[in-house]
C-alpha positions as a printed Julia matrix, in Angstrom:
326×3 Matrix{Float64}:
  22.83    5.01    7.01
  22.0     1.47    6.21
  23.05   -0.46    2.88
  20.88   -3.13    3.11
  18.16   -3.38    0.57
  14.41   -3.16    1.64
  11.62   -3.6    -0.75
   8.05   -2.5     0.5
   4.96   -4.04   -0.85
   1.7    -2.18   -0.9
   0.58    1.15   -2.53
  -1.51    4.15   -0.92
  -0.95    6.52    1.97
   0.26    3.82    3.99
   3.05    2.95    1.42
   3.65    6.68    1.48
   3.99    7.18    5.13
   7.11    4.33    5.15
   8.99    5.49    2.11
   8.85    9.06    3.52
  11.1     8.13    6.43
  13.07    4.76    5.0
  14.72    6.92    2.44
  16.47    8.81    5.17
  17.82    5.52    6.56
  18.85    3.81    3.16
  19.53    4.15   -0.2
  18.48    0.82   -1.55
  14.57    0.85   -1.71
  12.43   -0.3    -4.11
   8.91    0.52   -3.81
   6.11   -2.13   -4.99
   3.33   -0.79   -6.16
  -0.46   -2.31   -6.76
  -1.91   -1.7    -9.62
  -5.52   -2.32   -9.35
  -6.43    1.25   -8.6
  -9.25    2.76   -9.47
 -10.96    5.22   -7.69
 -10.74    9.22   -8.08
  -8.91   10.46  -10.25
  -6.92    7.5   -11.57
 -10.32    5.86  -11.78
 -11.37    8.73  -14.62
  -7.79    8.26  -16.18
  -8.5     4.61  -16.43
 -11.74    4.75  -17.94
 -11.25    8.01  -20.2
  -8.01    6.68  -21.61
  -7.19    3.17  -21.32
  -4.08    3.69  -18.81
  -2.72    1.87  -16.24
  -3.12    3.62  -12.56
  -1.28    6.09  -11.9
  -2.05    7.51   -8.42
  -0.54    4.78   -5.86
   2.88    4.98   -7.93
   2.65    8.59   -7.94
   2.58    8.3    -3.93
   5.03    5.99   -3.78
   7.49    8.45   -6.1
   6.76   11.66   -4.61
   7.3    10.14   -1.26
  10.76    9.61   -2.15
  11.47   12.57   -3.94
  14.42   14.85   -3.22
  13.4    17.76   -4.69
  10.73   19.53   -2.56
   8.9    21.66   -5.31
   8.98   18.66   -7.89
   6.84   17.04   -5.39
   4.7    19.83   -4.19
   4.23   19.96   -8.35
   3.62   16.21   -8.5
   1.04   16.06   -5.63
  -0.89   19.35   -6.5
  -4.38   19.07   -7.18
  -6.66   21.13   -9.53
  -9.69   22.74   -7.78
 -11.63   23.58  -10.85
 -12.17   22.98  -14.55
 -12.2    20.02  -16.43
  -9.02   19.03  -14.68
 -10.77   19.07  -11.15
  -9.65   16.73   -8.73
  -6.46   15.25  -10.9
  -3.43   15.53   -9.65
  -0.55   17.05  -11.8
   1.84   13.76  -11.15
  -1.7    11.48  -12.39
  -1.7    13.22  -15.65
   1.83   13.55  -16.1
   2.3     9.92  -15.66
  -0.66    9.05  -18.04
   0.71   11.76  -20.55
   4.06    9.77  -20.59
   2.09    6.55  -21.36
   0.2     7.11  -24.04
   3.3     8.74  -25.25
   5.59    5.51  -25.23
   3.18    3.18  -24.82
   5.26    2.02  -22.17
   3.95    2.53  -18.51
   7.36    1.44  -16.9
   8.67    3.95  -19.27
   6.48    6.78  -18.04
   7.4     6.01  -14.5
  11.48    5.76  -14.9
  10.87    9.17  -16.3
   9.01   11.01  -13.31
  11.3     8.96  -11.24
  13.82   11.13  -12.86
  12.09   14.16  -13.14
  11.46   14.0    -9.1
  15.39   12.82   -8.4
  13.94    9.52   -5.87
  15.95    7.69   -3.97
  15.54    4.05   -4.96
  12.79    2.86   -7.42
   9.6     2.55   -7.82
   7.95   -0.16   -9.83
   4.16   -1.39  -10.69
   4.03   -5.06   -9.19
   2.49   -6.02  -13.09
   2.14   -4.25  -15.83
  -1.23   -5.97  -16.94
  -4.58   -4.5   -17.05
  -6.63   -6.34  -14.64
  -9.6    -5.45  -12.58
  -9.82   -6.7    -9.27
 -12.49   -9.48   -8.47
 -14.11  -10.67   -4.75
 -15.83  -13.78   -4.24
 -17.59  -14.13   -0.76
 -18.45  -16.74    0.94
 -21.95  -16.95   -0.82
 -20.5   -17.13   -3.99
 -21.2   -13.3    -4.6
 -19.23  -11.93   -7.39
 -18.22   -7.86   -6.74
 -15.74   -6.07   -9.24
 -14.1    -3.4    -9.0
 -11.31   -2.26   -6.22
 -12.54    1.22   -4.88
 -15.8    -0.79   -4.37
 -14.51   -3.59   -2.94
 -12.36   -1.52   -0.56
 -14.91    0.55    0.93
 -17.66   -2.09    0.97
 -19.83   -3.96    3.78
 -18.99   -7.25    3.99
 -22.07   -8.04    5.53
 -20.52  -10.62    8.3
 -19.03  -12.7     5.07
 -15.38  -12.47    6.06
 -12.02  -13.45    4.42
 -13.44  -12.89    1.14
 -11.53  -14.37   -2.01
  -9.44  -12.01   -3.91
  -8.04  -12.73   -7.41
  -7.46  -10.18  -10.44
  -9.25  -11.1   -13.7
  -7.19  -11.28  -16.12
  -4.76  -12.86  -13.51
  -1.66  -10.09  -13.2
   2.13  -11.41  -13.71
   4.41  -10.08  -11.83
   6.88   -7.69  -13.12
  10.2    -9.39  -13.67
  11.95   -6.84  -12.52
   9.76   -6.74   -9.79
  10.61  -10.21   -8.96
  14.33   -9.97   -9.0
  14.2    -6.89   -6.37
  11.86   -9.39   -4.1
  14.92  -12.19   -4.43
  17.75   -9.75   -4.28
  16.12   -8.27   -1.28
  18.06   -8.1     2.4
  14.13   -7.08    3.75
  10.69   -7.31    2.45
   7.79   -5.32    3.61
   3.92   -5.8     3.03
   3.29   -2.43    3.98
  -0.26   -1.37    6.16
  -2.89   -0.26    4.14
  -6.8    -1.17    3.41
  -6.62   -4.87    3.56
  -8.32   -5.74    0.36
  -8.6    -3.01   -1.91
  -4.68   -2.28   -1.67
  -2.52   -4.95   -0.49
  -4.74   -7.83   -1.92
  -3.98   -7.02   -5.47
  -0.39   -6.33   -5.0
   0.07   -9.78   -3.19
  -2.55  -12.06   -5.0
  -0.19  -11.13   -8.67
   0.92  -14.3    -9.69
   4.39  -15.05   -8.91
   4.1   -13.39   -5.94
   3.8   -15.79   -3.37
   6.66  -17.49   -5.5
   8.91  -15.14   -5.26
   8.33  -14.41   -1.28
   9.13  -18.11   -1.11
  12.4   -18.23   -2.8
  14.03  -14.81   -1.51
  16.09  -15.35    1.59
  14.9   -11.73    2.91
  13.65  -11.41    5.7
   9.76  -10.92    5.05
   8.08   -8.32    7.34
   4.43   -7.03    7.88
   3.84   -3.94    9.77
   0.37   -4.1    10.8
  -2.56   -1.99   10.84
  -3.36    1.03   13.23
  -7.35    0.69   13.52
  -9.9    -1.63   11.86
 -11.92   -0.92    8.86
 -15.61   -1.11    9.97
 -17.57   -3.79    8.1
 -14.74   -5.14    6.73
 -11.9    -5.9     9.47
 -14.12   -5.38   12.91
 -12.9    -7.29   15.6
  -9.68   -8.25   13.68
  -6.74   -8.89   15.73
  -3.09   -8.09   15.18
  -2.12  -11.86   14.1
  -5.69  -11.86   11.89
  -4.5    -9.18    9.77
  -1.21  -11.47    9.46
  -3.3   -14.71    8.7
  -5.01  -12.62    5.8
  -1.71  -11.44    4.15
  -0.4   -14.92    4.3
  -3.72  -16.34    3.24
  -3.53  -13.9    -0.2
   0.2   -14.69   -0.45
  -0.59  -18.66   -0.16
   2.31  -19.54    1.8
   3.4   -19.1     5.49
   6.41  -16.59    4.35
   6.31  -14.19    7.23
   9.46  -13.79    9.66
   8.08  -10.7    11.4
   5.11   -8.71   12.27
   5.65   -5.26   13.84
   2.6    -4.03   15.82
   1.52   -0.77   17.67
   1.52   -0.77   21.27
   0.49    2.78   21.58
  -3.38    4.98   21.78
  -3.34    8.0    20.07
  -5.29   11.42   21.61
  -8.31   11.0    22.96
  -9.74   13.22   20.25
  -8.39   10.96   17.78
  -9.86    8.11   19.45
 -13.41    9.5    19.11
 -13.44   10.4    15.37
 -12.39    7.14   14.86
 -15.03    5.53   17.29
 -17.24    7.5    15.18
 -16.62    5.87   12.36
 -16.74    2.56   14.36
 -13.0     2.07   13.48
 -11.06    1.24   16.45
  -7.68    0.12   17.72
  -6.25   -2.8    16.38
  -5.74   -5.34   19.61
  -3.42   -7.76   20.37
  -3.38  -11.43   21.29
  -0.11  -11.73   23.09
  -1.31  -15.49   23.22
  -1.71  -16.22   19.56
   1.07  -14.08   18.54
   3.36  -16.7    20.7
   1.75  -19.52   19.18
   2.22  -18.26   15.56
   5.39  -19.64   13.42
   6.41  -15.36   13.15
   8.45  -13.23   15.81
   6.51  -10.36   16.93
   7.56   -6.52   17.76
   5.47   -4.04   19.67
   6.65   -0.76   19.52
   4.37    2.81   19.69
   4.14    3.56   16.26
   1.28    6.12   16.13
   2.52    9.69   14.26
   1.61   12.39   17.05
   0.25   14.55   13.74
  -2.47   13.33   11.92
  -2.47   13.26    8.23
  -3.7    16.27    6.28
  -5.49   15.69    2.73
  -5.81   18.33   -0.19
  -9.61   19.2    -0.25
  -9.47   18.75   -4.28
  -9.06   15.1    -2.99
 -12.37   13.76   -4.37
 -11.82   10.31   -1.92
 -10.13   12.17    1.19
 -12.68   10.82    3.19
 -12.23    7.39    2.81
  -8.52    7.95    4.02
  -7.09    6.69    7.07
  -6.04   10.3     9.7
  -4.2     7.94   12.19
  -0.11    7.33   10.5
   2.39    5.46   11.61
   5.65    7.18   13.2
   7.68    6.37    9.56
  11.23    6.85   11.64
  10.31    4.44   14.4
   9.22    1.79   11.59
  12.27    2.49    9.93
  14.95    1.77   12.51
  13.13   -1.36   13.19
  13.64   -2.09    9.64
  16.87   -1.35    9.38
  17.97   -3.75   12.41
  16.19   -6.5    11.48
């Protein structure tokens, strides 16, 4: 078991897949959480009641959870009734704030309540709504939208939250105090975007002397990230950070089944490639490993945005003991 201290940046299934397996290799995680959410059923909580999101922290907790029923409770979904498609853990977490008025509050409770290893925290506790400017001046709000959008051939959209977000101070100190930071992979500008664009951010990932990783992206997002290369996905995350901060990128090496391969093609999402030649040239060390999860995910069919998730996973153990040894 490792002591050192990672912190993962991010939110969503990929931020689940990596907490999953780095709690079984350390204690001292903190999970980083976006908080620009707003599809499904958070979306509805958000709207109906004025909350903050609750579904990527929700992830992010059960996925650390040590108590297997708590987090069977946590992640179950109602099929019917007025309740349809909200998850037990959404309005538990919602309950809590309009209880305390205190969304950190509500969350340091379930963390409790599901016995985590580590902690999970909301990269700002402001209300903001996530904003894209593209390269015609275009205005789209919104992050479920803007996530799941066609770009229309305007790439490397600008991403900003309106009000502007401030990151957590708390949030900040486990960035500094840090032995590891990790962007985690996920949908390039509906979930890491708003976790990295928070002001202070880019500040912090300046200052810490962590070592600041990004594991990259299994297959592209059509419309969005087509054609994107392994050290393109790294220019983005640096471009929303602002800063060259990154020490490492860990890539996938690896081709999943054959049937995999043609849902995806399908869905004109394909393998991302690498550029052995610009990943030399870049100021980062690389690491290619096969990181591909032999067993696709599964989604609960109450899951009113299932089909916008990713199947493909990464192998959480194999990210992890890269991690660990950096």
């Amino acid at each position: 078991m490792s002591h050192k201290k990672i912190v993962l940046i991010g939110g969503g299934t990929g931020s689940f897949a990596l907490l999953s397996s780095l709690k079984n290799y350390t204690k001292n995680i903190t999970g980083l959480v976006n908080m620009a959410d707003d599809g499904g059923s958070t979306g509805i909580l958000r709207d109906e009641l004025g909350v903050l999101p609750p579904g990527d922290v929700r992830q992010c907790l059960v996925a650390l959870s040590e108590s297997s029923k708590t987090r069977d409770l946590f992640n179950y979904r109602f099929g019917e009734g007025s309740f349809k498609g909200h998850s037990f853990g959404n309005l538990f977490i919602s309950a809590m704030e309009k209880m305390t008025n205190n969304f950190s509050e509500a969350v340091e409770l379930a963390s409790e309540t599901l016995r985590i290893t580590g902690q999970v925290l909301p990269i700002t506790t402001e209300k903001s709504e996530l904003v894209m400017t593209d390269t015609d001046g275009k205005i789209t709000k919104k992050q479920f939208t803007i996530g799941n959008m066609d770009f229309a051939g305007k790439k490397r959209p600008n991403i900003a939250l309106d009000p502007p977000g401030k990151i957590l101070p708390e949030a900040r100190d486990a960035i500094i105090d840090a032995d590891v930071v990790v962007i985690a992979p996920g949908n390039l500008y509906g979930s890491l975007a708003p976790a990295l664009v928070v002001d202070g951010v880019g500040e912090a990932l300046a200052k810490t002397k962590a070592k600041v990783v990004y594991v990259c992206n299994l297959v592209t997002k059509p419309k969005q990230t087509d054609d994107f290369k392994v050290h393109d996905y790294a220019s983005e995350i640096e471009r929303f950070i602002g800063l060259p901060v990154l020490d490492y990128v860990i890539y996938n090496t690896d081709n999943p089944t054959q049937e995999i391969l043609k849902k995806y093609a399908s869905d004109d999402e394909f393998i991302v490639e690498v550029d052995k030649k610009a990943l030399k040239k870049a100021h980062y060390q690389s690491i290619g490993r096969d990181l591909i999860d032999e067993q696709p995910a599964r989604f609960d069919k109450n899951d009113a945005i299932a089909s916008k998730r990713s199947l493909i996973r990464h192998n959480g153990d194999e990210v992890s003991k890269i991690l660990t040894t950096l």
